[in-house]
N, C-alpha and C positions, 0 to 999 in steps of 0.2 A: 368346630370339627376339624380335627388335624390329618390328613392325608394317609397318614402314617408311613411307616420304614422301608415298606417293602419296596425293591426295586423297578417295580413297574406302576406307583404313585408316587404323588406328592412330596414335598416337604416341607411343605406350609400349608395353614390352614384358608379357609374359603375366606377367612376373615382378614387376614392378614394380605390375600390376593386383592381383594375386593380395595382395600384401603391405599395398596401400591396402584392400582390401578386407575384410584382416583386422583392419586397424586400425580402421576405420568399421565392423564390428559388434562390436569389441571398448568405441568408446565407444559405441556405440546399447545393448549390455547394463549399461552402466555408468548411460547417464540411466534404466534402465527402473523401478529401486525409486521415483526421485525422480518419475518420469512417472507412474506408479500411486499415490504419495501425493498427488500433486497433485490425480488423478480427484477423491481422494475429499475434498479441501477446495474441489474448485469445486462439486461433488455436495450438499454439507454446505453450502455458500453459497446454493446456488439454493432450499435447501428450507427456506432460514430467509428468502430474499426473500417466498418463496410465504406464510411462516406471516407476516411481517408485513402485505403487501400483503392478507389474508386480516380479521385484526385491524383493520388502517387501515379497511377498507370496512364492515366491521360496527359498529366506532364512530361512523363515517360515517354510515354506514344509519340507526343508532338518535337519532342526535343531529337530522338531517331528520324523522323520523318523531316526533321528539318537540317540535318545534319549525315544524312544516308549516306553519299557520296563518299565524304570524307571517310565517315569512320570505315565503309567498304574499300578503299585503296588503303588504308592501313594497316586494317585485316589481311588483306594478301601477302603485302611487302612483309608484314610482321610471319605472315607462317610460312611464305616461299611456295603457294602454289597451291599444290595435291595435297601440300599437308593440312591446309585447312578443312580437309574432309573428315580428318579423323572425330571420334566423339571424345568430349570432354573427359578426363581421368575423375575418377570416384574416389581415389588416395591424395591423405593431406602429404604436404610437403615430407613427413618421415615417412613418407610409405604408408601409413594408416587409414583405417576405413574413417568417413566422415562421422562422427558423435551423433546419434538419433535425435530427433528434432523432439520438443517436450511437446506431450498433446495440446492440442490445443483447447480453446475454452469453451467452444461449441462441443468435441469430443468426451471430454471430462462432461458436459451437461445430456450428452446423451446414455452415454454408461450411468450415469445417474440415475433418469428415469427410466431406464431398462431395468436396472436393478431394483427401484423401488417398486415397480410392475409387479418383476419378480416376484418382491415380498408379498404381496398383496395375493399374486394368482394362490401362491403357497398356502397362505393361512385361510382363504378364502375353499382350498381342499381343504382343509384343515379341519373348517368349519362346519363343511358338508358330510365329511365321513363320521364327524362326531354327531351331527344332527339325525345320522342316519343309524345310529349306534355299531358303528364298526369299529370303535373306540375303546368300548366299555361303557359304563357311567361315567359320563361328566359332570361336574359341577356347576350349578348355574355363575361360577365365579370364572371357570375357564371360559367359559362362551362368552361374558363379558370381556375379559381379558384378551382374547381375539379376536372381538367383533370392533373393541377399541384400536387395536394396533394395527388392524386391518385400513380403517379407518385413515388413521394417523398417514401410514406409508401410501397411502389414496392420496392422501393433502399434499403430501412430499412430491409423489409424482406427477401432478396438477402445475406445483409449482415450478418446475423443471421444462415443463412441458410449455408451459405459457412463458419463461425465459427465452425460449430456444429460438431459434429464426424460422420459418414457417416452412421452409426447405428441409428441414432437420429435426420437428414435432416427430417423437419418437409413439406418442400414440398410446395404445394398450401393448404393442410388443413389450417383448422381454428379451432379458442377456440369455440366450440360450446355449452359452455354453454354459453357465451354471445350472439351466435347466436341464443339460442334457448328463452334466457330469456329477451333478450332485444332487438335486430335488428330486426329482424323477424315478432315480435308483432306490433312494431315501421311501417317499412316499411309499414305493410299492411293496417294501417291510415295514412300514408304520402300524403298528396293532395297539397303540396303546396311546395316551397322553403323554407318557415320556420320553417317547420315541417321536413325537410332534415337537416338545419341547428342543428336545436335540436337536433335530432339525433348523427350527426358529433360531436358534441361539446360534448355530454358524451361519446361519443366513445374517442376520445381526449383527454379526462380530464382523462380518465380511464387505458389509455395510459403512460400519463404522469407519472402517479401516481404509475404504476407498475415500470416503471423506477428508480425513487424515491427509493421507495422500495430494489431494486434490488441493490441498492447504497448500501442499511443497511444490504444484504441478504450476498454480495459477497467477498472473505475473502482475495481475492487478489487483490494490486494494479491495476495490469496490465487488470486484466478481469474486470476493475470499467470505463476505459478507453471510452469500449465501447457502454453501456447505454449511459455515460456523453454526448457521441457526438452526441446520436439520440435523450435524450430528450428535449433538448432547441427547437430542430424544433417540434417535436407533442406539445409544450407548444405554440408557433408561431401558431398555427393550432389554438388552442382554441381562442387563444388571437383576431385572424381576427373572427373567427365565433363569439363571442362575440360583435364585435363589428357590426357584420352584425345582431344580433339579440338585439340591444342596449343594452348592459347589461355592465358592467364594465369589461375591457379587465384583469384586472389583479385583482381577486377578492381576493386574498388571497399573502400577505409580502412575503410567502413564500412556497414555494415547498412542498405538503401534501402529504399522503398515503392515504385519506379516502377512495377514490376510486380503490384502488388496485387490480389488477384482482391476488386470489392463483395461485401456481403452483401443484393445484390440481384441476383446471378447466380441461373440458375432451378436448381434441387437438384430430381433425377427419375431415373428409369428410364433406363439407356443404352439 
């Protein structure tokens, strides 16, 4: 059965859903060994930043405290008095503001599972208004189709979530500024399955994209590991909704940023 032409179904058949959809959780169980070995080398990276950063400030500490004196009679003579009250200047030597510091890699991992929350809380409406028939007819291939990537982006967030430092477990929150500027608005004109698909598919691409991103953000091997293993599946994602809203599965040579979600999106409570 083929969906047919009209603008508010399909463009692929149940059958043709059904077999992409076996394929994308056939590789989403293929990256999971590599997606759970990676947890635990960005896990194992952040707790040796902590044990250095820990060391640095103690040798710090002790070398100040044993050396106070001196370096406070230098400090005055060096600024002549009153003037060492002033604060610190915020412009580089040509007068310029200081370059933004790159997020860091606890930051990058919580924008992560806030967004993969995201995808989840989304298709999980998704799921509900179609079960409830505010949809229209659905196909028992869409419902799989959702009920797997639902899934999928559960696993992604799982594994983000158990990376993170237990100060920083981002939980069931979500990036709500995308909840607030873009799902939310979305849902509440959603009347159709094509109109969920649309939705999915920028959620998706916007997924991807931070991924992407996170690749350029992140300064260590080993924490590159595990973006690498969850964004080929949210790219999978786009590529079937794509092809279920006809539109060309792979629109771009190569892996973008446009859509990148910062890591100064606010992470909170839906």
């Amino acid at each position: 059965m083929r969906f047919g032409r009209r603008k508010d179904v399909m463009h692929i058949s149940e059958a043709q859903l059904t077999a992409m959809t076996a394929n994308l959780d056939g590789m989403h169980q293929q990256a999971l060994p590599e997606m759970h070995a990676a947890v635990s080398k960005w896990s194992e990276k952040l707790r040796d930043g902590v044990r250095q950063a820990g060391t640095h400030q103690s040798s710090r500490r002790g070398f100040l405290v044993g050396s106070g004196v001196a370096l406070g009679g230098v400090a005055l003579a060096a600024c002549g008095g009153t003037d060492s009250a002033k604060p610190p200047t915020t412009t580089t030597s040509a007068g310029k503001p200081p370059a933004k510091s790159a997020p860091t890699a606890v930051q990058v991992g919580m924008l992560a599972a806030a967004l993969e929350n995201t995808a989840v809380l989304t298709y999980a409406t998704a799921l509900k208004a179609a079960q409830s028939g505010k949809l229209g007819p659905v196909p028992p291939a869409i419902s799989t189709f959702i009920t797997t990537v639902m899934q999928q982006h559960q696993d992604h967030a799982d594994a983000w979530n158990a990376a993170l430092p237990s100060a920083n477990k981002v939980g069931k929150q979500v990036d709500t500024t995308v909840m607030d500027l873009v799902v939310t608005p979305a849902i509440a004109n959603v009347k159709d399955i094509v109109g969920v698909a649309t939705l999915a598919l920028q959620l998706e691409n916007a997924a991807a994209a931070t991924y992407q991103k996170s690749l350029q953000q992140l300064q260590d091997v080993q924490q590159l590991q595990l973006p690498a293993s969850i964004q080929p599946v949210e790219m999978q994602h786009a590529a079937i909704l794509s092809f279920v809203l006809g539109q060309y599965p792979v629109p771009d040579a190569f892996s973008i940023t446009d859509a990148a979600r910062p890591t100064t999106d606010h992470i909170g409570n839906a």
